[in-house]
N, C-alpha and C positions, 0 to 999 in steps of 0.2 A: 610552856604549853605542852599537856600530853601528845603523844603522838597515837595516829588512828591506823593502827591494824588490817587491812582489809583481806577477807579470807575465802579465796575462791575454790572451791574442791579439795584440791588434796596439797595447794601450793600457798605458801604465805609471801606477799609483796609488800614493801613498804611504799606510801605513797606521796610523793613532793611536791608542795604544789610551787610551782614556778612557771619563767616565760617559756619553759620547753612540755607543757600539759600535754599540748595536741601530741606528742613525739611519743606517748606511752604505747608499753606493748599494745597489740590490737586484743590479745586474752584478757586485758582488764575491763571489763565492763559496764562497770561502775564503781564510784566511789565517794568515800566519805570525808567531808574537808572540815575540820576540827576549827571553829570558831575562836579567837583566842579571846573576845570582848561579849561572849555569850553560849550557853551550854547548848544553843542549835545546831544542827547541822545540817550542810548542805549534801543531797544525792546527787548526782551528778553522774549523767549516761556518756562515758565517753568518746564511745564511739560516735555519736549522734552530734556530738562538740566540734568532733575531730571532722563531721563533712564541709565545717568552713573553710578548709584546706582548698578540697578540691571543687570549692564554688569559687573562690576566690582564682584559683588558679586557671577555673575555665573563663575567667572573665577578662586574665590576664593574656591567656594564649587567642581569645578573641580581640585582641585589641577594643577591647572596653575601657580600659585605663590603665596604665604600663606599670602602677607599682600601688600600694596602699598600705593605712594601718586598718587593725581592725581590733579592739578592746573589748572586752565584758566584764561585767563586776556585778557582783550577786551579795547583799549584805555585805556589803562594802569588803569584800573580796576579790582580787581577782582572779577569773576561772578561766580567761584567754585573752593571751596579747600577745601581737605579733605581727610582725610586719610584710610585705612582699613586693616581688619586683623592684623597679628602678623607677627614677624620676621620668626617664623619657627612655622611646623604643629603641633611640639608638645609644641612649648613655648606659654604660656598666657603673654608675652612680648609683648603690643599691639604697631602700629606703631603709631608716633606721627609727628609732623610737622617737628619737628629737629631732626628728624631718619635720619642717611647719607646713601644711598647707592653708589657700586661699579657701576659707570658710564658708565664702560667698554667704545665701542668705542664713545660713545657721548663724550667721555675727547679728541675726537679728534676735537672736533669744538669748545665745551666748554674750551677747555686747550689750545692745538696747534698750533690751526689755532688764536687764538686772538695775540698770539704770533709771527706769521707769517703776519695778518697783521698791528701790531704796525710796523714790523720792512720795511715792504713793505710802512707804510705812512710814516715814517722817512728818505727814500729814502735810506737805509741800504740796500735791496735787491731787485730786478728786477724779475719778473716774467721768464722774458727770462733768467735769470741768468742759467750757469750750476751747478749742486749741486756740481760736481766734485772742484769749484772754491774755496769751502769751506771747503769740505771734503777732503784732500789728499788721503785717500786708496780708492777712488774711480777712483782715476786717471792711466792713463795705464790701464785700465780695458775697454768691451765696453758697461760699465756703464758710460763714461767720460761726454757724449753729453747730459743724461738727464737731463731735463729743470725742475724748479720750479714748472712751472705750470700744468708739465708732473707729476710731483707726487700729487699736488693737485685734478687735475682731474682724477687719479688717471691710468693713460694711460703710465705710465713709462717703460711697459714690465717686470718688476720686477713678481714673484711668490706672491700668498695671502699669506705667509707665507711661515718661514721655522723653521727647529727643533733646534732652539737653543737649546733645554734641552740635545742633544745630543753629547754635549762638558763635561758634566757632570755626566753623568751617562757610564753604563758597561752594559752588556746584561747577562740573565742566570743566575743569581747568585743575591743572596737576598742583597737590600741595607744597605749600612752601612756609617757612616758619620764618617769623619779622627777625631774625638777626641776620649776623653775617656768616656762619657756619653756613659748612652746605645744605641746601636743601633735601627733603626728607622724599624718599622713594615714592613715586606713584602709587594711591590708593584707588581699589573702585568701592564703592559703594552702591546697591543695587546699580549696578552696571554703567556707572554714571562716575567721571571721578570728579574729586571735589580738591579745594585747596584750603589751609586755613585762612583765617582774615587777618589781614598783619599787626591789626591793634589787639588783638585779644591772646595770641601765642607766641612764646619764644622759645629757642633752643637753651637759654642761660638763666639763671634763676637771678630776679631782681626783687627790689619791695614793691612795683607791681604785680612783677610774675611769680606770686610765690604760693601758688598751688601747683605740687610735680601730680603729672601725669606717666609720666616716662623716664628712660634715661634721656634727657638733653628732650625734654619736653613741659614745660611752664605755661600756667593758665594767669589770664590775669585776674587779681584778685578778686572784682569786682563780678566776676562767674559766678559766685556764687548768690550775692542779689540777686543777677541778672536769671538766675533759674531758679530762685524763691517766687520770683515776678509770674516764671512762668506756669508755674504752681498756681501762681494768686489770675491769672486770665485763662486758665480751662475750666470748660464751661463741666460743671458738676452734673452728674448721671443719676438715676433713682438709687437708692442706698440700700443696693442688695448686696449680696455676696459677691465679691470681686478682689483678687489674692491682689495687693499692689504694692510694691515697693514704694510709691509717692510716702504711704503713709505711715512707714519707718521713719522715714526721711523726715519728714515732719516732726513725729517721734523725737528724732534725736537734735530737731533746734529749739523741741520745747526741755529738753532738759538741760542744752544749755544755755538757754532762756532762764531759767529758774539757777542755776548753778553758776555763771557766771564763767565757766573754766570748760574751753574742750571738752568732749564725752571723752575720748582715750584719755587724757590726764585726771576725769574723774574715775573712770571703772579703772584706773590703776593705783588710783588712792585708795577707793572703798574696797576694792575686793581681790584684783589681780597679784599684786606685791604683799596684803596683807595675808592672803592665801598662799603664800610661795611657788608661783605659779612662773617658769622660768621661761617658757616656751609657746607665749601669747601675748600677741602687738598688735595696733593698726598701725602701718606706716614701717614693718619689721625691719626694714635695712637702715633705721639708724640705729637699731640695736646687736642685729645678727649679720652674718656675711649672706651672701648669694646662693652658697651651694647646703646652707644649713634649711631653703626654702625649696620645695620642689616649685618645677615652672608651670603654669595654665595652659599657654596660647602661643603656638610659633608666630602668629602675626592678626589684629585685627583692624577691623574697616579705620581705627584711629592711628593706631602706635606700631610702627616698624619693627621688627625683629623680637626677638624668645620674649615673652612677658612672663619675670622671673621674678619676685617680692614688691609688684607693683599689683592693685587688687585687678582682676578681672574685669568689674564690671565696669561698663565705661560712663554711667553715671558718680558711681561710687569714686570712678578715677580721677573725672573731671572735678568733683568735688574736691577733690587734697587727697584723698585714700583714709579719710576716714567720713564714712557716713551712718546712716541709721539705717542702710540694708543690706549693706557689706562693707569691707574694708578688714575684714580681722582673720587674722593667719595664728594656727596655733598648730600642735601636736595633740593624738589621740589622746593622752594622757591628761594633759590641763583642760582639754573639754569636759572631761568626766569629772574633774574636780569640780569644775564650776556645777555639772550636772547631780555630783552625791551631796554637794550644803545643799540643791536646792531638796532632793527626795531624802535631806534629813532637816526637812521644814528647816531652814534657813542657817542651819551652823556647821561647822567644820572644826573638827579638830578642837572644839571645845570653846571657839570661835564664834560669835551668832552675827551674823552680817544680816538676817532678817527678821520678821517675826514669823510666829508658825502661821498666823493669820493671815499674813501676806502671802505667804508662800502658798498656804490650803486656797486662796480664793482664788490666785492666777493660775492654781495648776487643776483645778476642778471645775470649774466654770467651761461651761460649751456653749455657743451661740444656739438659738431657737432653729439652725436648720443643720444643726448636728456639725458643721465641717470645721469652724475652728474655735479655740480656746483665747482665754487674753493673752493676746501676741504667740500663743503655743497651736502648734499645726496637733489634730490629734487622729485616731483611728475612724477610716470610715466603713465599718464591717458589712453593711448592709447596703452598702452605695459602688459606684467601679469606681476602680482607680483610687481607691484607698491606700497612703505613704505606707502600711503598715501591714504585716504578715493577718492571715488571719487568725492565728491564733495570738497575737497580741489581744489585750482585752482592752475595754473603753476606756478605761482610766490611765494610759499611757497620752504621755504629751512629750515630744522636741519641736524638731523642727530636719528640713533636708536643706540641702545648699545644688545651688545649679552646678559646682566645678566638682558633684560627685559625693558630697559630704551629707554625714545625719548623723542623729546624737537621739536615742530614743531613752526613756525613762520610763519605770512599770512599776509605781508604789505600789501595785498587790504584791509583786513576786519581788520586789525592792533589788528592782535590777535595772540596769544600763548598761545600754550597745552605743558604739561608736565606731564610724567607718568614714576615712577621709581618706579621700582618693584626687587626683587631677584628669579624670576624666576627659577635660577637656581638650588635655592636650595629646596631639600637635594642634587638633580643629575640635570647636567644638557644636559642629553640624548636625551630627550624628549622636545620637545617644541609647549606645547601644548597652551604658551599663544601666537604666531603665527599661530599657526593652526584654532585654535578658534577666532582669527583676534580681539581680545581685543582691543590692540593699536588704530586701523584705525572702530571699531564699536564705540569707545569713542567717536575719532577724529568727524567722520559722526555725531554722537548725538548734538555735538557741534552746527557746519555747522546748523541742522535741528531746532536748538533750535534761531536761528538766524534769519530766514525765519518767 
């Protein structure tokens, strides 16, 4: 590859592009990055690049979230990558490139949805399909009629959630787990403590208990009927816009309804391992150790002590740690893979894991009131409280995650941001790395460093 020259006044620099971009002199101003797979080139303001530094770093010194990565790639280049901070305020555990965190709902476009459109190119399922077709406890309910593309869009009428933990637990009375270990330290819940119920949780994993929630925490297998059931008796809402996790969830027991095998044993057949993708699991500790994961949560209303490569959310948890709204832990790095097959219509590396017609309709399609795409969160310029800078343009689609995570995509400018954080920890009460507009001040820097 020839090498690019850049000539500023009366001095010649040469220019490398690598993980140390942001670190150039501050006299360089811009620069030219020499294409090796096409005679384009990218300009690039670096000064404007280089203010992800210190947004990132005010968001660190405000305790927003104690460490992150943060990537970008511009025709399938990378123009910044780099990581900060530590896992937690008080570890000198710094983050590295192959730190994984909790995805939260980004595993729903990074997990779910690649999964929902394998099986949509395969001609396996119809957008018009009703979930009921797949699902039988949905049927006789007036859940029957909901459509595919009604839970994608996320317009199913379904609740943003519900309490599954409360098949589990007792009220008033302090928790206790059905075996013979000791019992598990007092929980409140709105201010109220609760206890489990001795037939549904153990500290030891059995073949009835064998969805882990925790360390030395097992759900009985039968959890998860028992909160498909409870999906199949809430009573259904007019089918407006309404963000819900139910119908992820849903989501991913129609594609193992049709697939016959786990979602994680399948997105690790079709695209994960095929992709060489090293640093993206549900369920990461039987694969990675502990300190290769940053941690979410020093403690919630369920689970005692650090939640450290167990997922977050406590439906997703109670599930086994893998579901259709979270469960998936990766590094900045393998997110962007999964995100440049999809903004180069469906193939990698010479690879085609889709067709370009799957990929043009899930990623271009916006529902009739503008706020999301199939399964894709996308820009709302003209509305508050838009995921996305405003100078992002409408044809950007990802997705954000609760524990601090977002994964943006820009087929005009054929770019992708990635920013995974643990926010949430030690609490995650407060969310000040939304408030402080971290995500979409990056995002904007990006955009400004482009111009």
């Amino acid at each position: 590859m020839k090498k690019k020259i850049l000539i500023l006044c009366i001095f010649i620099t040469p220019i490398i592009i690598n993980q140390d971009w942001c670190n150039l002199p501050a006299r360089i101003k811009t620069a030219t990055i020499s294409q090796s797979n096409s005679s384009s080139e990218i300009q690039i303001n670096a000064e404007a690049l280089k203010r992800i530094d210190s947004i990132v770093r005010s968001g660190i010194q405000s305790k927003a979230f104690p460490g992150c990565q943060v990537l970008v790639i511009k025709d399938g280049k990378t123009l910044y990558d780099k990581c900060f901070g530590t896992y937690t305020y008080e570890s000198n555990q710094k983050v590295t490139a192959t730190t994984m965190y909790d995805l939260a709902s980004l595993s729903k476009t990074t997990g779910t949805l690649l999964a929902i459109m394998k099986l949509y190119d395969e001609g396996k399922l119809k957008l018009t399909d009703k979930a009921s077709y797949y699902l039988k406890f949905l049927r006789e309910t007036d859940k029957e009629s909901i459509t595919i593309s009604e839970l994608l869009l996320h317009e199913s009428g379904l609740p943003a959630g519900l309490p599954f933990y409360k098949l589990v637990v007792e009220k008033n009375v302090n928790p206790v787990l059905n075996s013979t270990n000791k019992p598990s330290e007092p929980v409140k819940l709105n201010s109220k403590t609760m206890k489990y119920k001795y037939d549904w949780v153990s500290n030891i994993p059995t073949n009835e208990y064998s969805l882990q929630v925790s360390d030395s925490f097992y759900v009985q297998k039968r959890f998860h009927q028992a909160a498909m059931q409870m999906i199949a008796n809430t009573r259904l809402k007019s089918k407006t816009y309404v963000y819900s996790c139910i119908n992820f969830i849903l989501l991913k027991e129609i594609v193992e309804a049709i697939n016959g095998i786990p979602l994680d044993v399948y997105l690790d057949k079709e695209f994960y391992i095929p992709m060489k993708l090293n640093n993206i699991a549900y369920l990461p500790l039987r694969k990675f150790k502990k300190e290769n994961i940053a941690p979410t949560l020093k403690r919630d209303f369920l689970r005692n002590g650090i939640i450290q490569g167990f997922v977050h959310d406590p439906d997703a948890a109670l599930l086994g740690g893998v579901s259709g709204n979270a469960g998936l832990f990766a590094n900045s790095r393998d997110v962007a893979r999964v995100y440049q097959m999809l903004l180069n219509q469906g193939e990698l590396n010479d690879k085609r894991y889709l067709s370009k017609e799957t990929c043009n309709l899930f990623t271009t399609i916006t529902s009739a009131n503008k706020r999301r795409g199939l399964g894709f969160d996308k820009p709302t310029p003209h509305m508050p409280n838009s995921p996305c800078c405003d100078s992002a343009p409408e044809t950007v689609y990802g997705h954000t995650g609760y524990t601090g995570t977002c994964c943006w995509v820009d087929p005009t400018n054929k770019l992708i941001y990635v920013f995974l954080s643990n926010r949430t920890y030690p609490s995650d009460g407060t969310n000040k790395l939304a408030r402080m507009g971290i995500r979409t001040k990056i995002q904007e820097a990006i955009y400004q460093s482009l111009k």
